[in-house]
PALUM-113198 format. One record per residue: residue in one letter; x, y, z of N, C-alpha, C in turn. Coordinates in steps of 0.1 Angstrom, whole numbers, plus 5000, padded with zeros to 4 digits. Layout:
N
> aa neast nnorth nup caeast canorth caup ceast cnorth cup
> A X Y Z X Y Z X Y Z
...
end
This chain:
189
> aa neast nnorth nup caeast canorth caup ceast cnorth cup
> X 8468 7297 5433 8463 7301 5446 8464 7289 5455
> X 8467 7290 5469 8467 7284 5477 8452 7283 5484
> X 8453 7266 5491 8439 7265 5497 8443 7268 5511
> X 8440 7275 5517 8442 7274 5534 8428 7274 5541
> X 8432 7271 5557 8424 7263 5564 8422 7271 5572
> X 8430 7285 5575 8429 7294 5582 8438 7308 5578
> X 8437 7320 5578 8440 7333 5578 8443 7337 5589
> X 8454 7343 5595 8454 7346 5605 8465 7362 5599
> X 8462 7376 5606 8459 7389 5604 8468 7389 5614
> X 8484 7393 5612 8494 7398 5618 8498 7411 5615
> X 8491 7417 5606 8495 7431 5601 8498 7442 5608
> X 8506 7447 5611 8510 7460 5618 8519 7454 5630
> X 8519 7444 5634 8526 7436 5646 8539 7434 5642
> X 8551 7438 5655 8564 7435 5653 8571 7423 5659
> X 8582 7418 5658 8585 7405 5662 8586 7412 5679
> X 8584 7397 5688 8579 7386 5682 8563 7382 5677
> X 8556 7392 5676 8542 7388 5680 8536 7380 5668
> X 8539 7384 5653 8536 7375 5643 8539 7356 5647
> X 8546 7357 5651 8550 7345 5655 8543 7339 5666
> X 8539 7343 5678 8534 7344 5691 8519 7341 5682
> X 8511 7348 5675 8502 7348 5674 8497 7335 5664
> X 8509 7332 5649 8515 7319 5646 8514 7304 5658
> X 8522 7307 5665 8522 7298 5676 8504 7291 5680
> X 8502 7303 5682 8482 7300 5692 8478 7292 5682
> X 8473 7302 5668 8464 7296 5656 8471 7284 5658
> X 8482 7281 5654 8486 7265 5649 8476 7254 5661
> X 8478 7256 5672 8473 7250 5681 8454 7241 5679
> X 8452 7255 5671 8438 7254 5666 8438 7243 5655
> X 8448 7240 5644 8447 7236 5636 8450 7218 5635
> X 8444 7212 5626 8446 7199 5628 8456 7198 5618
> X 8459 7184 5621 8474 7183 5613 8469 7179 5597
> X 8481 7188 5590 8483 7186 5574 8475 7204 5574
> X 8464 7208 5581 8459 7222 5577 8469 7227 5572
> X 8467 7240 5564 8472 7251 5561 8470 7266 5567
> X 8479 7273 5569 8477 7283 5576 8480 7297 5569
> X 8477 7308 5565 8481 7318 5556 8484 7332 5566
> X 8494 7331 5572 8498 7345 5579 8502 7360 5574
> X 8492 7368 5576 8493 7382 5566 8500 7388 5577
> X 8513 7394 5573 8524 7404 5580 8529 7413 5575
> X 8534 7423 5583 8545 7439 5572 8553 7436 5576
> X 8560 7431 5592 8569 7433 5598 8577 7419 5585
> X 8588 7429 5581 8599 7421 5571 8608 7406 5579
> X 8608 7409 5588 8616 7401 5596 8607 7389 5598
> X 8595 7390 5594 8588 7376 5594 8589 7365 5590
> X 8598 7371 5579 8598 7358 5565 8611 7350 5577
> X 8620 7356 5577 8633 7348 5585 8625 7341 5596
> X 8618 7346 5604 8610 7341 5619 8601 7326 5612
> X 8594 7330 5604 8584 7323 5602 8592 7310 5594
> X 8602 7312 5589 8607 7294 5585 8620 7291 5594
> X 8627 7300 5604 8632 7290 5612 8621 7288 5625
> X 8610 7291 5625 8602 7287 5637 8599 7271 5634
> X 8594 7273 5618 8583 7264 5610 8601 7250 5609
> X 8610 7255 5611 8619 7246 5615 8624 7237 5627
> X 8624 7247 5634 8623 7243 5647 8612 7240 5658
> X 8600 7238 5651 8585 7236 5657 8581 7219 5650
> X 8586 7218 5635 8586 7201 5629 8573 7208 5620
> X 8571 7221 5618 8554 7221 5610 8565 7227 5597
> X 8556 7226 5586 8564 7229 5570 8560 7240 5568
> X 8571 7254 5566 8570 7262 5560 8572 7260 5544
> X 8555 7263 5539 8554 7261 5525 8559 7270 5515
> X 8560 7286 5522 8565 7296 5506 8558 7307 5515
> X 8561 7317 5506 8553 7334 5514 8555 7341 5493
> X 8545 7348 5498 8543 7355 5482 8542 7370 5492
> X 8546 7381 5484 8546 7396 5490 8533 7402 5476
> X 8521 7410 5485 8512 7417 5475 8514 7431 5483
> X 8525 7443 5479 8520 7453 5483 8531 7451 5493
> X 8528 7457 5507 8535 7457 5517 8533 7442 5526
> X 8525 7436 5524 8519 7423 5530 8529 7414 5528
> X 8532 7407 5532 8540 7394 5531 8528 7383 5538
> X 8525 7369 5527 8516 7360 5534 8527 7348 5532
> X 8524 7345 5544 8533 7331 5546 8526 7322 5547
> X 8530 7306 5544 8516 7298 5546 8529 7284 5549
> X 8522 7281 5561 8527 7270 5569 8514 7259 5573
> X 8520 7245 5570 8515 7233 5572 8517 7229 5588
> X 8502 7224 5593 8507 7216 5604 8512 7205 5604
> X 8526 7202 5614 8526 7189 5614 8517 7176 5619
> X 8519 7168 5618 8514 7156 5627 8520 7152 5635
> X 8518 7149 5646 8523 7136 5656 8536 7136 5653
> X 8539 7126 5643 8554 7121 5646 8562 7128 5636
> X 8560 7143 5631 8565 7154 5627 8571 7164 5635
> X 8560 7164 5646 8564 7178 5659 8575 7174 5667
> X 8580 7185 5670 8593 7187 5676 8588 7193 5691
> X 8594 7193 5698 8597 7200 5711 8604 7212 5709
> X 8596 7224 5709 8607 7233 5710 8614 7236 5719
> X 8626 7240 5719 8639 7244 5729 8642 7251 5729
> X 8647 7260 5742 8649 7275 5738 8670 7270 5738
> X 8676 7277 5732 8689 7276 5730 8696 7280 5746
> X 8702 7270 5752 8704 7269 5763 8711 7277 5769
> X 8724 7288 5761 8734 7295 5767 8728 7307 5765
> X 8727 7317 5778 8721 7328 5772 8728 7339 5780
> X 8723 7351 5778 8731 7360 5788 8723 7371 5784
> X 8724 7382 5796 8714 7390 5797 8720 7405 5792
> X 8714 7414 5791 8718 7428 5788 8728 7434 5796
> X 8730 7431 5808 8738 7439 5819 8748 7427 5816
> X 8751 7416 5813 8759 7408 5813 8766 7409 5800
> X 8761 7410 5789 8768 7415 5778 8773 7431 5775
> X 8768 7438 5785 8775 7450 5785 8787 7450 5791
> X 8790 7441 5803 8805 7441 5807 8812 7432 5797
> X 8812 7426 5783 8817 7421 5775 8824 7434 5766
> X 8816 7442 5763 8817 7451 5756 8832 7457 5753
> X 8840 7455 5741 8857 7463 5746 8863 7452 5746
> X 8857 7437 5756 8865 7430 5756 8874 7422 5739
> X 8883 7416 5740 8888 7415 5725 8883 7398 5720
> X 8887 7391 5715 8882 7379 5710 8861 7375 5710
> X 8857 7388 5710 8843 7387 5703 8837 7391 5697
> X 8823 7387 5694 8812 7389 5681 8799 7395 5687
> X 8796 7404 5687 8784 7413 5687 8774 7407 5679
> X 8768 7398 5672 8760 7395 5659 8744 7402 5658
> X 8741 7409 5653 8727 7415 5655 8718 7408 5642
> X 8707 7403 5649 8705 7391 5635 8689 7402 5630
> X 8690 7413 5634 8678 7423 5628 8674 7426 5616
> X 8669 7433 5604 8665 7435 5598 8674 7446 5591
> X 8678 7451 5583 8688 7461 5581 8683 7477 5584
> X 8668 7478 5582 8665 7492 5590 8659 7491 5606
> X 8660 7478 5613 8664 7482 5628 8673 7485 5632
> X 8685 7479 5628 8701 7476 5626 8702 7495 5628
> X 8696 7499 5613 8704 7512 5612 8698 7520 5626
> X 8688 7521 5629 8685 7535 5633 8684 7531 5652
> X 8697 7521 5655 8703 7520 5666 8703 7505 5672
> X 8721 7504 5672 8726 7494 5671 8737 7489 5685
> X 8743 7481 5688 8753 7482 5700 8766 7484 5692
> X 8772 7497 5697 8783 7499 5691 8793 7487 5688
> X 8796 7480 5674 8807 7472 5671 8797 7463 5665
> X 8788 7459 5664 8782 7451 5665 8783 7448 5647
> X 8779 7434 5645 8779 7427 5627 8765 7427 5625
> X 8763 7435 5614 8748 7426 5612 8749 7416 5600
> X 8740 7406 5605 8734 7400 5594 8724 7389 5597
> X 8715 7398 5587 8695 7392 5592 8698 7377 5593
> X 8685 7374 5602 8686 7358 5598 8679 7356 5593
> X 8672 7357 5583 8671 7353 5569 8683 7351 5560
> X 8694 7360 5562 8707 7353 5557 8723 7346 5561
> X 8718 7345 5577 8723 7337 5581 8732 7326 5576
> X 8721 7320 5571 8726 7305 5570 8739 7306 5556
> X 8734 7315 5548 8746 7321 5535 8755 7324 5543
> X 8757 7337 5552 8767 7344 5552 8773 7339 5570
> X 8773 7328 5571 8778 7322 5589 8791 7326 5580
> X 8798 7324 5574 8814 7318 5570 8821 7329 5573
> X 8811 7346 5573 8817 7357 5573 8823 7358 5586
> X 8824 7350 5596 8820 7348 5613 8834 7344 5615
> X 8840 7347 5622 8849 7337 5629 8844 7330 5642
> X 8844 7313 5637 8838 7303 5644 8848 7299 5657
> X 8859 7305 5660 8866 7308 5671 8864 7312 5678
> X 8857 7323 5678 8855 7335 5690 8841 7334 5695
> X 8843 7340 5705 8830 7336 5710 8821 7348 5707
> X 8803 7343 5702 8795 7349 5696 8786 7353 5703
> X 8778 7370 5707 8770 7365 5714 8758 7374 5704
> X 8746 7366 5705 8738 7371 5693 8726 7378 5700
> X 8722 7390 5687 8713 7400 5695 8702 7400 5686
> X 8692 7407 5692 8679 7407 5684 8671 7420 5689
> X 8656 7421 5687 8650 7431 5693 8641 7422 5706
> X 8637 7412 5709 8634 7404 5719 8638 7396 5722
> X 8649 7389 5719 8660 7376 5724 8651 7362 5715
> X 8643 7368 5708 8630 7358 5695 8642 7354 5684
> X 8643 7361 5676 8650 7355 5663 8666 7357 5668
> X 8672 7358 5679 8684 7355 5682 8686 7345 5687
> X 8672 7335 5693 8675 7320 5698 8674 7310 5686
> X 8668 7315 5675 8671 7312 5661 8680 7310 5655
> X 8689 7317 5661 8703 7320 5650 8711 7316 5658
> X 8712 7315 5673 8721 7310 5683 8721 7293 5673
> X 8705 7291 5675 8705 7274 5672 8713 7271 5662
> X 8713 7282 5650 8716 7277 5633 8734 7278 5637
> X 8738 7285 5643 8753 7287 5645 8762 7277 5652
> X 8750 7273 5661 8754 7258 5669 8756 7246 5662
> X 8745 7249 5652 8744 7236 5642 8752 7237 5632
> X 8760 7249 5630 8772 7250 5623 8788 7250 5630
> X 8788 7247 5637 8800 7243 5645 8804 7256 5653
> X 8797 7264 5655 8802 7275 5664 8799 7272 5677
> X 8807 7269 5683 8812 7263 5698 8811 7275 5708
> X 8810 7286 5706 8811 7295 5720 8803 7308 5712
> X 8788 7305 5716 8776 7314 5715 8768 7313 5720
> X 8760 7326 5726 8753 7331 5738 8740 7341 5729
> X 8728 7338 5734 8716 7343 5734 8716 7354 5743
> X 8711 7371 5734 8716 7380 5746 8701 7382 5746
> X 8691 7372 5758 8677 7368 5759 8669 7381 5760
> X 8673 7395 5763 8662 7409 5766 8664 7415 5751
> X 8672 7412 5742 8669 7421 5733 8673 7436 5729
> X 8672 7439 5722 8675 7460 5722 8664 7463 5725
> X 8651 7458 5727 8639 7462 5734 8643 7467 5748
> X 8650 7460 5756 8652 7464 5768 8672 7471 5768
> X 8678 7473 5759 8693 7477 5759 8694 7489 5764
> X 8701 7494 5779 8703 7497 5785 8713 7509 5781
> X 8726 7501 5773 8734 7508 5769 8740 7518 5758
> X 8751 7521 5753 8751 7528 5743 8749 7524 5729
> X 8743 7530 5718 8737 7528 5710 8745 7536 5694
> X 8745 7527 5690 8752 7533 5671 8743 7532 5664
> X 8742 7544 5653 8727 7549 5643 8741 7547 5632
> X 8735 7541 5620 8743 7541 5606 8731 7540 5598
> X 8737 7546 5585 8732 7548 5574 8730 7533 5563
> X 8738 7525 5566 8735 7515 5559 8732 7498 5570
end
């Protein structure tokens, strides 16, 4: 059993808000605490350790009881924390719709596999970021990428992880399918 220093009750919340609410508590917490975040939304586990990556705080491990997923992240200290940045190249929903057709690009939807299915931007690749960091190779690091999410949250994630893998021409599509305007693909897998 883990000792934590705080619980924080994200249950029923969809990204970004486990995170968002992640963000506050930490603020509360002094450095080295432990934090134990109870979540359903699946997409947490991927959020919650590239956050705990890109924030300088240690994501320790998540155990699943049931539908719950608990995550438990360390604060950092002082000369641990990071500045976070949001990934600088981004582009909006009406801006990646006139992309749409065009030829030399990547659609990348970094969602969950049942957001993915039950409405998607036609063409589009999935693959969560949670497995990202495995399957970048499947990518051609040529073309230019522009990555999608359900709030522009775990696509400024994956924008970073792709940058840090040599993919030179990728764009944050910052509104998300939350706000996607356009037409929409439902699949089965």
């Amino acid at each position: 059993m883990i000792k934590t220093d705080q619980i924080l009750d994200a249950k029923g919340l969809a990204c970004p808000m486990p995170i968002v609410r992640t963000k506050k508590a930490m603020k509360d917490l002094e450095p080295g605490q432990v934090i134990e975040v109870q979540a359903t939304d699946k997409g947490s586990l991927a959020d919650m350790k590239a956050w705990a990556k890109s924030s300088g705080n240690q994501y320790l491990g998540s155990s699943e009881e049931g539908d719950v997923l608990k995550h438990y992240l360390r604060k950092a200290d002082s000369s641990e924390e990071k500045d976070e940045i949001n990934f600088p190249h981004t582009v909006t929903n009406s801006e990646l719709q006139e992309q749409l057709g065009r030829g030399g690009i990547i659609i990348l939807d970094v969602r969950e596999p049942a957001e993915f299915a039950f409405g998607h931007v036609k063409g589009a690749v999935s693959i969560p970021l949670g497995e990202l960091d495995q399957r970048a190779g499947e990518l051609d690091s040529e073309k230019e990428v522009f990555v999608i999410c359900l709030t522009g949250n775990r696509s400024d994630f994956a924008a970073k992880q792709l940058a840090e893998k040599g993919f030179g021409r990728v764009k944050n599509a910052v509104e998300g399918m939350s706000q996607w305007a356009g037409e929409t693909k439902q699949s089965s897998s």
